[in-house]
HTML snippet that shows the backbone in 3Dmol.js (N, CA, C, O; Angstrom):
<script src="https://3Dmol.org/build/3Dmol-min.js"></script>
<div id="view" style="width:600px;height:400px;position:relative"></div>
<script>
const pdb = `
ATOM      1  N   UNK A   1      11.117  59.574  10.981  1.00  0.00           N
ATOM      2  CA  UNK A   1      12.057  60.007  11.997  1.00  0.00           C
ATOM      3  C   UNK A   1      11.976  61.518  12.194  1.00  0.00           C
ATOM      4  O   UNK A   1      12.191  62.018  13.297  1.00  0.00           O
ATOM      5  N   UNK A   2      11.678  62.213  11.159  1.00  0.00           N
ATOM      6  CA  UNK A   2      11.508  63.835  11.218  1.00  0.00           C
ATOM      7  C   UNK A   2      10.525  64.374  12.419  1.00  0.00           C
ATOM      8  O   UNK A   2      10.585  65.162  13.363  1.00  0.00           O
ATOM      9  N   UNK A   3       9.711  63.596  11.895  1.00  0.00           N
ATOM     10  CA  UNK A   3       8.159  64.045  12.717  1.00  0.00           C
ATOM     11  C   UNK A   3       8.684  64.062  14.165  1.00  0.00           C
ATOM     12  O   UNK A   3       8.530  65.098  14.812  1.00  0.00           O
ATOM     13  N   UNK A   4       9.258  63.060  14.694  1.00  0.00           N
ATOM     14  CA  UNK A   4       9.905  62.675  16.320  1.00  0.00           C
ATOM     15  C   UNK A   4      10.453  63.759  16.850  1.00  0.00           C
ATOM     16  O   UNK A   4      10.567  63.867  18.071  1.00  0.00           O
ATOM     17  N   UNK A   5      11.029  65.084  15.656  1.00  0.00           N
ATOM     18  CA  UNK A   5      11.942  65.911  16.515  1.00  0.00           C
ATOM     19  C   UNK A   5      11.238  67.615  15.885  1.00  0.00           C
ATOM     20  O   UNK A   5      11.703  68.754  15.914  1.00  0.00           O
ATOM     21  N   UNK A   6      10.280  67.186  15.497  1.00  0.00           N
ATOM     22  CA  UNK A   6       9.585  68.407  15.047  1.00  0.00           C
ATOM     23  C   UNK A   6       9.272  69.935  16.024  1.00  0.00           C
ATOM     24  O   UNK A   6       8.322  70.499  15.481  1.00  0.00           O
ATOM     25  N   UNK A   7       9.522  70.357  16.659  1.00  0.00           N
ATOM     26  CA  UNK A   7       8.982  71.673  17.263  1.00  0.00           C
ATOM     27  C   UNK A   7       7.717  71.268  17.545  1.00  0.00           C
ATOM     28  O   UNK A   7       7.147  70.612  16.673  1.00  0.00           O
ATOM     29  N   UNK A   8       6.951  71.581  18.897  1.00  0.00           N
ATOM     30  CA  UNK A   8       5.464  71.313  18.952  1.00  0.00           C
ATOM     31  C   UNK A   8       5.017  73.188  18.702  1.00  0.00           C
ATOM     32  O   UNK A   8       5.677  73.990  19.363  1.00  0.00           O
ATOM     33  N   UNK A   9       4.336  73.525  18.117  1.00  0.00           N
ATOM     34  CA  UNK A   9       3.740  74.387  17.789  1.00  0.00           C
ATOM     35  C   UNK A   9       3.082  75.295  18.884  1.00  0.00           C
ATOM     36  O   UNK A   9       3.022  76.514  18.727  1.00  0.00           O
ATOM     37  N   UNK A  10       2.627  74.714  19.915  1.00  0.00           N
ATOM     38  CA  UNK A  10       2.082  75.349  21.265  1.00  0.00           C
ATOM     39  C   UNK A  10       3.498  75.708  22.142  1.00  0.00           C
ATOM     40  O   UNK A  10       3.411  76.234  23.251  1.00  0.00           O
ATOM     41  N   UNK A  11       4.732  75.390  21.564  1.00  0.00           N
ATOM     42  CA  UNK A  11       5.680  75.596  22.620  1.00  0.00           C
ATOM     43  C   UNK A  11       6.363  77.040  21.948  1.00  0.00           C
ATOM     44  O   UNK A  11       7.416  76.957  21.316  1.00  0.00           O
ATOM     45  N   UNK A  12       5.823  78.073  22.099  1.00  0.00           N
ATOM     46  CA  UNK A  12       6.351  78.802  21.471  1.00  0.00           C
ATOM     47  C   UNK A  12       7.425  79.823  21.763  1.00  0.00           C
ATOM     48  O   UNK A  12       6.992  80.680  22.533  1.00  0.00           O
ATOM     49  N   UNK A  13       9.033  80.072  21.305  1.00  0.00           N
ATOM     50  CA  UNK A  13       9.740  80.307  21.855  1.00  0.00           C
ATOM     51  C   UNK A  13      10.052  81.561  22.481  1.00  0.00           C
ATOM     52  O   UNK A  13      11.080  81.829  23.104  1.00  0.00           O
ATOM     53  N   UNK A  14       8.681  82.592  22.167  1.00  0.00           N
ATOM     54  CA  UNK A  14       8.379  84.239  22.519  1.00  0.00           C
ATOM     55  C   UNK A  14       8.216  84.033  23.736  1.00  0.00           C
ATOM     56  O   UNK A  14       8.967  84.645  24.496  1.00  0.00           O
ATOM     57  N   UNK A  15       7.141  83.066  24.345  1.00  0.00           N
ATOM     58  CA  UNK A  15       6.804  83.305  25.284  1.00  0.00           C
ATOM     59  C   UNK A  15       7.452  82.070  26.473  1.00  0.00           C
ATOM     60  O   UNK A  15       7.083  81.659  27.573  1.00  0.00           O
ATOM     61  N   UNK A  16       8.394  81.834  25.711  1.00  0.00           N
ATOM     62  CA  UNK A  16       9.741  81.320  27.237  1.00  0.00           C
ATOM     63  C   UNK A  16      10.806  81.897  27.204  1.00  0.00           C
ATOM     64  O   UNK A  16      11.688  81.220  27.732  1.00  0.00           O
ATOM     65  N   UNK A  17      11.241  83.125  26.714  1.00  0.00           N
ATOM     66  CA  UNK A  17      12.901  83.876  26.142  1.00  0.00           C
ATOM     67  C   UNK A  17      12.739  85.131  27.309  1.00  0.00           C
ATOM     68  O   UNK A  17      11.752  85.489  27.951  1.00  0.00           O
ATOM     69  N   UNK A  18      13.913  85.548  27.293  1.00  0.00           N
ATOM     70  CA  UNK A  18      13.101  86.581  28.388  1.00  0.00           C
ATOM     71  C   UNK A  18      13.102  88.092  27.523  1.00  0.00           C
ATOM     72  O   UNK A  18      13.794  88.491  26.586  1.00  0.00           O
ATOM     73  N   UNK A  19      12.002  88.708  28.298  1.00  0.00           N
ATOM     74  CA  UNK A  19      11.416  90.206  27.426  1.00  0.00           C
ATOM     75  C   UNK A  19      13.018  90.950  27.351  1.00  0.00           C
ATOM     76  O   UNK A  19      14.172  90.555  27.512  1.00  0.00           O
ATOM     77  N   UNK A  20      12.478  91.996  27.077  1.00  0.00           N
ATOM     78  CA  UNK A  20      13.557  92.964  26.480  1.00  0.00           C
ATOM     79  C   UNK A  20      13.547  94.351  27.516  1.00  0.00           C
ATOM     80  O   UNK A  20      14.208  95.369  27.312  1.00  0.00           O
ATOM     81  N   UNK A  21      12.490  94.076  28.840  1.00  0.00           N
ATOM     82  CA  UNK A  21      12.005  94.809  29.366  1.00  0.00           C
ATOM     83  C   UNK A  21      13.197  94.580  31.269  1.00  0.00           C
ATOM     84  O   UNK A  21      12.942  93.630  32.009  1.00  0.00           O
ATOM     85  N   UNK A  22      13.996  95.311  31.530  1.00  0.00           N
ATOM     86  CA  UNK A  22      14.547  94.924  32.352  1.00  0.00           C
ATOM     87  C   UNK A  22      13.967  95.658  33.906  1.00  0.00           C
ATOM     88  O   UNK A  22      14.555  95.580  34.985  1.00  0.00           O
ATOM     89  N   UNK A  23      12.578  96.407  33.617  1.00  0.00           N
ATOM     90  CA  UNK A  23      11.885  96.103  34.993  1.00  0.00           C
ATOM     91  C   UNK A  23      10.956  95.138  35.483  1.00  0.00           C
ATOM     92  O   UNK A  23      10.327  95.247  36.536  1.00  0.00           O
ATOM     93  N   UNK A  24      10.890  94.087  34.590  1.00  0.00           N
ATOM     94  CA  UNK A  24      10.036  92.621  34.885  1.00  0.00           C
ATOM     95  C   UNK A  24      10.956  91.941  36.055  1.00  0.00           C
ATOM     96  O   UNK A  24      12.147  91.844  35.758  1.00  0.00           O
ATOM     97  N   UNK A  25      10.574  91.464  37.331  1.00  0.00           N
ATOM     98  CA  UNK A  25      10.809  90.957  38.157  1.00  0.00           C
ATOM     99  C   UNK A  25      10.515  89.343  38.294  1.00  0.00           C
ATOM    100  O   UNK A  25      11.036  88.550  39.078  1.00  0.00           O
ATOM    101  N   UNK A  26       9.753  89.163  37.526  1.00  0.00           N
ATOM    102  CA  UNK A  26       9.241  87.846  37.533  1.00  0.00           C
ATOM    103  C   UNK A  26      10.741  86.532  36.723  1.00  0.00           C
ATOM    104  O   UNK A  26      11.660  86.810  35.952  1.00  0.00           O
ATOM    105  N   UNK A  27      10.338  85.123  37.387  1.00  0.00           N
ATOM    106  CA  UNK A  27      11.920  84.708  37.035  1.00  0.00           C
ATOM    107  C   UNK A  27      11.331  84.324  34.990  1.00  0.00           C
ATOM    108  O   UNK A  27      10.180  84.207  34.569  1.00  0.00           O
ATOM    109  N   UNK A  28      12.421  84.250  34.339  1.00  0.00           N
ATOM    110  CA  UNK A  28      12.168  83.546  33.447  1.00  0.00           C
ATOM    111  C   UNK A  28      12.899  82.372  32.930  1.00  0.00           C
ATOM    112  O   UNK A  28      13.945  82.007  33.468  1.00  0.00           O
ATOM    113  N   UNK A  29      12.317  81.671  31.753  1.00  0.00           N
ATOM    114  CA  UNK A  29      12.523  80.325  31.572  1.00  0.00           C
ATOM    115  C   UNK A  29      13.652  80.715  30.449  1.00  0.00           C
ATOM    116  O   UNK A  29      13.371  81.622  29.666  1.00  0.00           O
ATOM    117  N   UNK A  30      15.137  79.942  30.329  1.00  0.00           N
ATOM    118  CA  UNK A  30      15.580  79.882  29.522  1.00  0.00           C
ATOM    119  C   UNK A  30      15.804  78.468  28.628  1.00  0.00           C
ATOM    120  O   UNK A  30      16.153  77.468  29.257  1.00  0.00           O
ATOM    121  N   UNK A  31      15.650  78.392  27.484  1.00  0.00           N
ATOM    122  CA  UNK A  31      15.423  76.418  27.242  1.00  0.00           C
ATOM    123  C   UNK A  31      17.097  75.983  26.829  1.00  0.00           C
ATOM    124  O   UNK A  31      17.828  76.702  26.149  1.00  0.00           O
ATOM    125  N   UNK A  32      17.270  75.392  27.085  1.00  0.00           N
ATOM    126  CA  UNK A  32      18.782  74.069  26.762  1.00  0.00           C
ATOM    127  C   UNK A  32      18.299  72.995  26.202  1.00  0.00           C
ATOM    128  O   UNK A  32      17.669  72.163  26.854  1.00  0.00           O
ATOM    129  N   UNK A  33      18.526  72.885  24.971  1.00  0.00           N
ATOM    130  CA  UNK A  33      18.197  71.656  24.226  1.00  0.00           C
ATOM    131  C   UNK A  33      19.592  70.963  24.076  1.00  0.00           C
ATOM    132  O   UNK A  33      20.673  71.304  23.596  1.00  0.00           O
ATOM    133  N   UNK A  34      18.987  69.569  24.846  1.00  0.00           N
ATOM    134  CA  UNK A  34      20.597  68.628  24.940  1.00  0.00           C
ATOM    135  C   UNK A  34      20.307  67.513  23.950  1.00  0.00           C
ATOM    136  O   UNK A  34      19.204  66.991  23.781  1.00  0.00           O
ATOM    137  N   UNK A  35      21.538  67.185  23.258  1.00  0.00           N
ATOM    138  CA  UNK A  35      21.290  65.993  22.040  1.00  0.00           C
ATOM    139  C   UNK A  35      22.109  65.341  22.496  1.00  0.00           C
ATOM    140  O   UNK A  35      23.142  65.816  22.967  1.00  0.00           O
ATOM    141  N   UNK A  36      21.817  64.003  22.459  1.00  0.00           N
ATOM    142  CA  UNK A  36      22.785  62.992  22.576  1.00  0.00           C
ATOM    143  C   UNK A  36      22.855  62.048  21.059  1.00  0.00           C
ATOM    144  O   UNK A  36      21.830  61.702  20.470  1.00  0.00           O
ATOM    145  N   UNK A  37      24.200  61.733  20.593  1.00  0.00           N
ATOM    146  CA  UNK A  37      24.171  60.828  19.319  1.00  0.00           C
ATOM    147  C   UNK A  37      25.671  59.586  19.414  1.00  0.00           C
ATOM    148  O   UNK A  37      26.894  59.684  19.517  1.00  0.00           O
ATOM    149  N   UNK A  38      24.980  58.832  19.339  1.00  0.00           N
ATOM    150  CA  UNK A  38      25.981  57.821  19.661  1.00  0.00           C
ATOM    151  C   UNK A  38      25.360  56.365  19.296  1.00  0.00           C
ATOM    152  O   UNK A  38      24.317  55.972  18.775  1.00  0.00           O
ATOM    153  N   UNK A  39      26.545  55.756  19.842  1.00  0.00           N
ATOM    154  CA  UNK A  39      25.459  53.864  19.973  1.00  0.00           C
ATOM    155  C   UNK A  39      24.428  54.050  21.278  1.00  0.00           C
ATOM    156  O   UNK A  39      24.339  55.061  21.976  1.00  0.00           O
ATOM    157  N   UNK A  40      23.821  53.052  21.393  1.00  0.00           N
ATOM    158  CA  UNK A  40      22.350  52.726  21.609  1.00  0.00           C
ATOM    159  C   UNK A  40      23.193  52.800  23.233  1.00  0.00           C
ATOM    160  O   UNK A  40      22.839  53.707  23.987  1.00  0.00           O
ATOM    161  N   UNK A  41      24.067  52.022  23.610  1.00  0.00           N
ATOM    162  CA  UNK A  41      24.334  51.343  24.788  1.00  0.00           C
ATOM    163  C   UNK A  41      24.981  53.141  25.373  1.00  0.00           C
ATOM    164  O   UNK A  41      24.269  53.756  26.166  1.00  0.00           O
ATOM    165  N   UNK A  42      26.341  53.796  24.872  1.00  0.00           N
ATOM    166  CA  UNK A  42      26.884  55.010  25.320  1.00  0.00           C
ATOM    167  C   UNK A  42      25.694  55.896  25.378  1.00  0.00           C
ATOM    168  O   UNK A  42      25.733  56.703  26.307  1.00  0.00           O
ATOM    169  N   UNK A  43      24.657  55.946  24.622  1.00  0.00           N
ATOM    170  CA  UNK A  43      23.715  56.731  25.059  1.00  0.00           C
ATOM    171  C   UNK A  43      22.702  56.564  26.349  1.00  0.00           C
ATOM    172  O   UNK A  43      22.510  57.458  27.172  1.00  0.00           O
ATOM    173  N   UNK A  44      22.117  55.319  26.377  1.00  0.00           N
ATOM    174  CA  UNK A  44      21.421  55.199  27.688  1.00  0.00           C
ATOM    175  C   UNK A  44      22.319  55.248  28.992  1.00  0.00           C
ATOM    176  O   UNK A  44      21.735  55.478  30.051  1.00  0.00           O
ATOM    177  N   UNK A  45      24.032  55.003  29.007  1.00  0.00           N
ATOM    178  CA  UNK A  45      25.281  54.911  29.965  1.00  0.00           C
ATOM    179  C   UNK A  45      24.513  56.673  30.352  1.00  0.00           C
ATOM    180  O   UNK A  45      23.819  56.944  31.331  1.00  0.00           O
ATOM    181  N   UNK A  46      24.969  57.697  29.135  1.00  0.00           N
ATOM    182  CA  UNK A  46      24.765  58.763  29.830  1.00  0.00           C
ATOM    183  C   UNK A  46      23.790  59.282  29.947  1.00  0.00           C
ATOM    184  O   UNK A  46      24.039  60.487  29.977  1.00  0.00           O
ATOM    185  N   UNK A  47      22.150  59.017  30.094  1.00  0.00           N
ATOM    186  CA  UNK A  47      21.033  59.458  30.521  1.00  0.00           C
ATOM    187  C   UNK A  47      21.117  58.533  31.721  1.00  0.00           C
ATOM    188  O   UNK A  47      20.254  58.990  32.471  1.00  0.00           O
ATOM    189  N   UNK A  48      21.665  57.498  32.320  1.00  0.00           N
ATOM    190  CA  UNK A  48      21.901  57.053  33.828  1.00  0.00           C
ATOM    191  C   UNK A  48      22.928  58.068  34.623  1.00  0.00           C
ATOM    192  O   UNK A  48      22.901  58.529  35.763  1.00  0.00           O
ATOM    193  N   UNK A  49      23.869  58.216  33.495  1.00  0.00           N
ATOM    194  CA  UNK A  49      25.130  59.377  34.552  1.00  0.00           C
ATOM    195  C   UNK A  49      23.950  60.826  34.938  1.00  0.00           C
ATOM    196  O   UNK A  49      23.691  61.217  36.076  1.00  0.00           O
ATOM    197  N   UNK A  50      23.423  61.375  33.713  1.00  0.00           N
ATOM    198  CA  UNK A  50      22.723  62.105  33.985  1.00  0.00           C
ATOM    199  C   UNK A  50      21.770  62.394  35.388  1.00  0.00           C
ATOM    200  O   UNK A  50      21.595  63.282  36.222  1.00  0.00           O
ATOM    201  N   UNK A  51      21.184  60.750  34.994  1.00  0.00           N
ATOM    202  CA  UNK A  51      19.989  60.877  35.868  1.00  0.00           C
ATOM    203  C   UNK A  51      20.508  60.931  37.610  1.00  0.00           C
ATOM    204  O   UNK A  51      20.114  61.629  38.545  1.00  0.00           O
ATOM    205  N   UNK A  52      21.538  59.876  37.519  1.00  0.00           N
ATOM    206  CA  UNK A  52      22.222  59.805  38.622  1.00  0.00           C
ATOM    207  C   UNK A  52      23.006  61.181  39.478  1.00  0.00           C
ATOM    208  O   UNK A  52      23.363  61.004  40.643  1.00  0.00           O
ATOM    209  N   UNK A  53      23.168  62.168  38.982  1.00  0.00           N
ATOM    210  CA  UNK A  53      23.458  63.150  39.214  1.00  0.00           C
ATOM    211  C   UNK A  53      22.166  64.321  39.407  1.00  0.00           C
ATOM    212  O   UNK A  53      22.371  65.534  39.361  1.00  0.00           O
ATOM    213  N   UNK A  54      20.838  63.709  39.625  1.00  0.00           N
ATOM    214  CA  UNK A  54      19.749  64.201  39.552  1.00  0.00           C
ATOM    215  C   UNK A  54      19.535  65.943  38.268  1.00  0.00           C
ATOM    216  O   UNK A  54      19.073  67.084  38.301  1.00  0.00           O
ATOM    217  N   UNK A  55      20.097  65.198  37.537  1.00  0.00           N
ATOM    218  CA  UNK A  55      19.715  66.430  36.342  1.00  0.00           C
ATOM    219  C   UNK A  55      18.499  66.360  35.476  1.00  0.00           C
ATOM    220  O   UNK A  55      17.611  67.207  35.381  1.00  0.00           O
ATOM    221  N   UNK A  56      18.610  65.118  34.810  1.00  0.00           N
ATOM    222  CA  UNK A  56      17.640  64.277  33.972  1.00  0.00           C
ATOM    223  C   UNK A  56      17.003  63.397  34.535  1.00  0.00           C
ATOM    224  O   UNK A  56      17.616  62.649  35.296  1.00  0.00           O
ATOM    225  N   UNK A  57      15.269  63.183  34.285  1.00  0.00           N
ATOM    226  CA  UNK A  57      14.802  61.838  34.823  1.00  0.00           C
ATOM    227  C   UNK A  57      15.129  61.506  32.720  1.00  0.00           C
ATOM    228  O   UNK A  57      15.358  62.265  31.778  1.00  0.00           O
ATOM    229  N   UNK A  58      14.976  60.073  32.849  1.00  0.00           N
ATOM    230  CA  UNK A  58      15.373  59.252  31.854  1.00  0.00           C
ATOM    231  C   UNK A  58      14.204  59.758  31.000  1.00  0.00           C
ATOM    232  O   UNK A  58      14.398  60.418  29.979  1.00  0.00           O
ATOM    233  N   UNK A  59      12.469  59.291  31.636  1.00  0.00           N
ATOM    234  CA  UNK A  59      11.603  60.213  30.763  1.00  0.00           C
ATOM    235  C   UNK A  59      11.585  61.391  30.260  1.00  0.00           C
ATOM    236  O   UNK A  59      10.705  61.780  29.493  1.00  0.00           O
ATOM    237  N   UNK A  60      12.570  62.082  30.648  1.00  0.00           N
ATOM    238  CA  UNK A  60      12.349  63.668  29.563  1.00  0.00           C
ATOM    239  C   UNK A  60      13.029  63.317  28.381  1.00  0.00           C
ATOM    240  O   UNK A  60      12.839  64.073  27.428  1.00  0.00           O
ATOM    241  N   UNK A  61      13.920  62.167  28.179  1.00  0.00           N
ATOM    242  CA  UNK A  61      14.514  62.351  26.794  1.00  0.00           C
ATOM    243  C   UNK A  61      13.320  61.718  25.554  1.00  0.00           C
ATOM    244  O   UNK A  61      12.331  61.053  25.861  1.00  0.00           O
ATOM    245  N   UNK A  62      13.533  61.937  24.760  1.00  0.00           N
ATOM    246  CA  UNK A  62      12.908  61.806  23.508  1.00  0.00           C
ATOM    247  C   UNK A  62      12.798  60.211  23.656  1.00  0.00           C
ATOM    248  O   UNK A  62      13.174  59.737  24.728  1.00  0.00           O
ATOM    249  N   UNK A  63      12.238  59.213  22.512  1.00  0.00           N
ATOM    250  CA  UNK A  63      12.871  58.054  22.131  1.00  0.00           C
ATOM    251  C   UNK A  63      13.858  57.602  20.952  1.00  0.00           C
ATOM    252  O   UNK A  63      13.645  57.606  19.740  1.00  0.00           O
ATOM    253  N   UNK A  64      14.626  57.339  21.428  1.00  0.00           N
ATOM    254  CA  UNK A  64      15.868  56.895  20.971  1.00  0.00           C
ATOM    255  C   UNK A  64      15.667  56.401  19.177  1.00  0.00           C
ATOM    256  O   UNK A  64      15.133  55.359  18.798  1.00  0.00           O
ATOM    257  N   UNK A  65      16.034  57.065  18.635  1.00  0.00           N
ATOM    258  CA  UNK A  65      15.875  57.161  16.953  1.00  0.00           C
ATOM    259  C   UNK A  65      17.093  56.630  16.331  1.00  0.00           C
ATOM    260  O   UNK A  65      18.184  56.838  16.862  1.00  0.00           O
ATOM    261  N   UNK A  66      16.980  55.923  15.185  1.00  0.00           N
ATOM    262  CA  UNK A  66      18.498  55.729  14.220  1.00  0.00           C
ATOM    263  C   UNK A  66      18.821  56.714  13.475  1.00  0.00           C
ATOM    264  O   UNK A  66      17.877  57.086  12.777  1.00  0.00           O
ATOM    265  N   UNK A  67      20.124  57.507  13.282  1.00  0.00           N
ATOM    266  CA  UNK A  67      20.350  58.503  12.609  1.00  0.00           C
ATOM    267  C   UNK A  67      20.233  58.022  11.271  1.00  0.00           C
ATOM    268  O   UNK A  67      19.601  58.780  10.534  1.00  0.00           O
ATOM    269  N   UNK A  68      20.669  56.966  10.747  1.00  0.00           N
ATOM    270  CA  UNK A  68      20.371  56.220   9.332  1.00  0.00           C
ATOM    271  C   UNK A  68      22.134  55.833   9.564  1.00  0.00           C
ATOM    272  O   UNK A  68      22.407  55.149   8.578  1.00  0.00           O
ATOM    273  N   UNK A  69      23.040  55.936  10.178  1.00  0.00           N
ATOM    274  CA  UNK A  69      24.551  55.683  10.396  1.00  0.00           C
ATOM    275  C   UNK A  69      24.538  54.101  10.942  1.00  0.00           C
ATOM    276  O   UNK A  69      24.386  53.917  12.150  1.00  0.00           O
ATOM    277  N   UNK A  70      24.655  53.271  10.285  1.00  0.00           N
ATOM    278  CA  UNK A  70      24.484  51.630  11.184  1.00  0.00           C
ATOM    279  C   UNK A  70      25.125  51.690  12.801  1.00  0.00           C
ATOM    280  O   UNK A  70      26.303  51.820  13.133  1.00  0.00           O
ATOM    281  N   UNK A  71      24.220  51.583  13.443  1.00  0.00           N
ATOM    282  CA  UNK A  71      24.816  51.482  15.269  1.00  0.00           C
ATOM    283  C   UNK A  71      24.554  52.910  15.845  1.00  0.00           C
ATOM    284  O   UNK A  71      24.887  53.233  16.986  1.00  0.00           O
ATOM    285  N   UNK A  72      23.900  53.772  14.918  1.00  0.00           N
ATOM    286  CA  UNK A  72      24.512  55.014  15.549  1.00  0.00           C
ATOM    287  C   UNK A  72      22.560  55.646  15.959  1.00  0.00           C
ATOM    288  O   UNK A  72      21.553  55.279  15.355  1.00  0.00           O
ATOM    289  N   UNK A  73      22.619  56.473  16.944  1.00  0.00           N
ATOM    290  CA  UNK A  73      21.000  56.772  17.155  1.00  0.00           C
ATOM    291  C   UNK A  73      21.459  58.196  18.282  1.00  0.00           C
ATOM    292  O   UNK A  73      22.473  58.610  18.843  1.00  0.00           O
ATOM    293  N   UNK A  74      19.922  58.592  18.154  1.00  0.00           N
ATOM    294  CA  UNK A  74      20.050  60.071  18.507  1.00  0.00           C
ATOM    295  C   UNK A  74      18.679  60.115  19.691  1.00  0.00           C
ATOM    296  O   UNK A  74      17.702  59.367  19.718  1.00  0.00           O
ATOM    297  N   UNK A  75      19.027  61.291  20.634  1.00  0.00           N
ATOM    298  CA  UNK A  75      17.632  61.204  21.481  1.00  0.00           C
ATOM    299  C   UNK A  75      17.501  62.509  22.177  1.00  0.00           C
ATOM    300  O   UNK A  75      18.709  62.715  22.298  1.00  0.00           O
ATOM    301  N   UNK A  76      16.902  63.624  22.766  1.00  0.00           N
ATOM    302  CA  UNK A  76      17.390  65.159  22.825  1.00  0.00           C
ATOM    303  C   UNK A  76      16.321  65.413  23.921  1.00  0.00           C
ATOM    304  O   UNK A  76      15.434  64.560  23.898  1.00  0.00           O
ATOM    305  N   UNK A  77      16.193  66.258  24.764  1.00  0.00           N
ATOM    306  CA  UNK A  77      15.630  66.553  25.794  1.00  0.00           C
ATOM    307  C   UNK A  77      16.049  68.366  25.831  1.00  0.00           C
ATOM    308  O   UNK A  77      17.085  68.968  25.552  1.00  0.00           O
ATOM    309  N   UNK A  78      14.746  68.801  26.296  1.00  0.00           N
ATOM    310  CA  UNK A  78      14.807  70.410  26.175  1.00  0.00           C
ATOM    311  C   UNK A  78      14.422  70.902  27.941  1.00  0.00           C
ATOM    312  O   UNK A  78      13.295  71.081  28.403  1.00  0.00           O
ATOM    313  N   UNK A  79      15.733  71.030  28.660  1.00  0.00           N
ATOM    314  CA  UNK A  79      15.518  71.819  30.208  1.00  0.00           C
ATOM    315  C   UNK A  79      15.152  73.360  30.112  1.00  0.00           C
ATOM    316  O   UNK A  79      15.568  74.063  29.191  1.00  0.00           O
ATOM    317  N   UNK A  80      14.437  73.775  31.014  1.00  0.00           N
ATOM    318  CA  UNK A  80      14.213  74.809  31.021  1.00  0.00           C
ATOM    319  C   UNK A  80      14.955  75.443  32.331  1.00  0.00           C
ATOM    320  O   UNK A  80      14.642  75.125  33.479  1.00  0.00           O
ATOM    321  N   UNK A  81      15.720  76.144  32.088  1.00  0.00           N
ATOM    322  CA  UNK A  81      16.067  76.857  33.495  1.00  0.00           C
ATOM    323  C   UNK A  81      15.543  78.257  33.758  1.00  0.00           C
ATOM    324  O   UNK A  81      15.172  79.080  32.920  1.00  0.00           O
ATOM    325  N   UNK A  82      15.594  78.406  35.470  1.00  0.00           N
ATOM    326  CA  UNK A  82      14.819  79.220  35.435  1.00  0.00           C
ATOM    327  C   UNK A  82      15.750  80.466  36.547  1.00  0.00           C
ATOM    328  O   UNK A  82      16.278  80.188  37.624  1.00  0.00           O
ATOM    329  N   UNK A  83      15.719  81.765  35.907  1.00  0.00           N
ATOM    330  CA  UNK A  83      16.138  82.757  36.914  1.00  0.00           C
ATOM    331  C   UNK A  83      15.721  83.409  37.098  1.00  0.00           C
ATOM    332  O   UNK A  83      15.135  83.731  36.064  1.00  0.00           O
ATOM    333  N   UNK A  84      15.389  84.360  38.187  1.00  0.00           N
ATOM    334  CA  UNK A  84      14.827  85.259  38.430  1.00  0.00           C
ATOM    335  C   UNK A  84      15.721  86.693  37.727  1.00  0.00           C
ATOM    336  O   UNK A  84      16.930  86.733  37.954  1.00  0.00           O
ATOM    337  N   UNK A  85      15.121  87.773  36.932  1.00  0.00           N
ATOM    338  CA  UNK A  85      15.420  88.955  37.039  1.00  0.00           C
ATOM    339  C   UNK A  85      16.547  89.490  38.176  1.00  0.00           C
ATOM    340  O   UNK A  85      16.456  89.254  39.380  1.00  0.00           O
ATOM    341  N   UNK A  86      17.602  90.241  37.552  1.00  0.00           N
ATOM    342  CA  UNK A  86      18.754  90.929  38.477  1.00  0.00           C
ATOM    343  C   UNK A  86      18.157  92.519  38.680  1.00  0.00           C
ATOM    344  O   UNK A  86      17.686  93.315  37.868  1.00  0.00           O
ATOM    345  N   UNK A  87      18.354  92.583  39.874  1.00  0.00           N
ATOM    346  CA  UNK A  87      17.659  94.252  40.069  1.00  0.00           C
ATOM    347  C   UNK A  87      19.415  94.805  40.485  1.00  0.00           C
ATOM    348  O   UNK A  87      20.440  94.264  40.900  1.00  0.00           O
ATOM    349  N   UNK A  88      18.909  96.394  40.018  1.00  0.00           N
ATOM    350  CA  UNK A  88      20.235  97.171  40.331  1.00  0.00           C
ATOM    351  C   UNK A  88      20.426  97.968  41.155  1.00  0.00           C
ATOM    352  O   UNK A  88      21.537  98.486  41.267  1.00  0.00           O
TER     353      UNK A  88
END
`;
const viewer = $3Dmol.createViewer("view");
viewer.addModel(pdb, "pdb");
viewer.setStyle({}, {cartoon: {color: "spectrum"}});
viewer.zoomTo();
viewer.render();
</script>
């Protein structure tokens, strides 16, 4: 179950955070890692509310894991949002 939620190694978090440099104009990526943990059924309810609200397609979430809690399972999806630089 570990391995499923491991960090991928090529995703590295330097180069999606934004610089420290506030004449970069270019937009950058900020990441939101969303967890969902619940029963099997309240969890897929809200990756449909989700999806239905066009936030989430259902494929970005993980697959649905048992926390080791009987009934209970976990599944997490990482958005990236994106803004452009504020000029002054």
């Amino acid at each position: 179950m570990d391995s499923e939620f491991r960090p991928n190694p090529e995703n590295n978090p330097e180069d999606i955070t934004p610089s420290n440099n506030p004449q970069e104009s270019s937009p950058k990526k900020y990441p939101v890692k969303h967890i969902l943990k619940g029963s099997r059924k309240a969890i897929i309810n809200t990756m449909h509310a989700l999806y239905a609200l066009r936030y989430a397609e259902i494929s970005e979430w993980s697959p649905l894991q048992p926390t080791g809690i009987p009934g209970e399972f976990i599944t997490m999806m990482t958005k990236y949002i994106i803004r452009a630089a504020c000029s002054k």
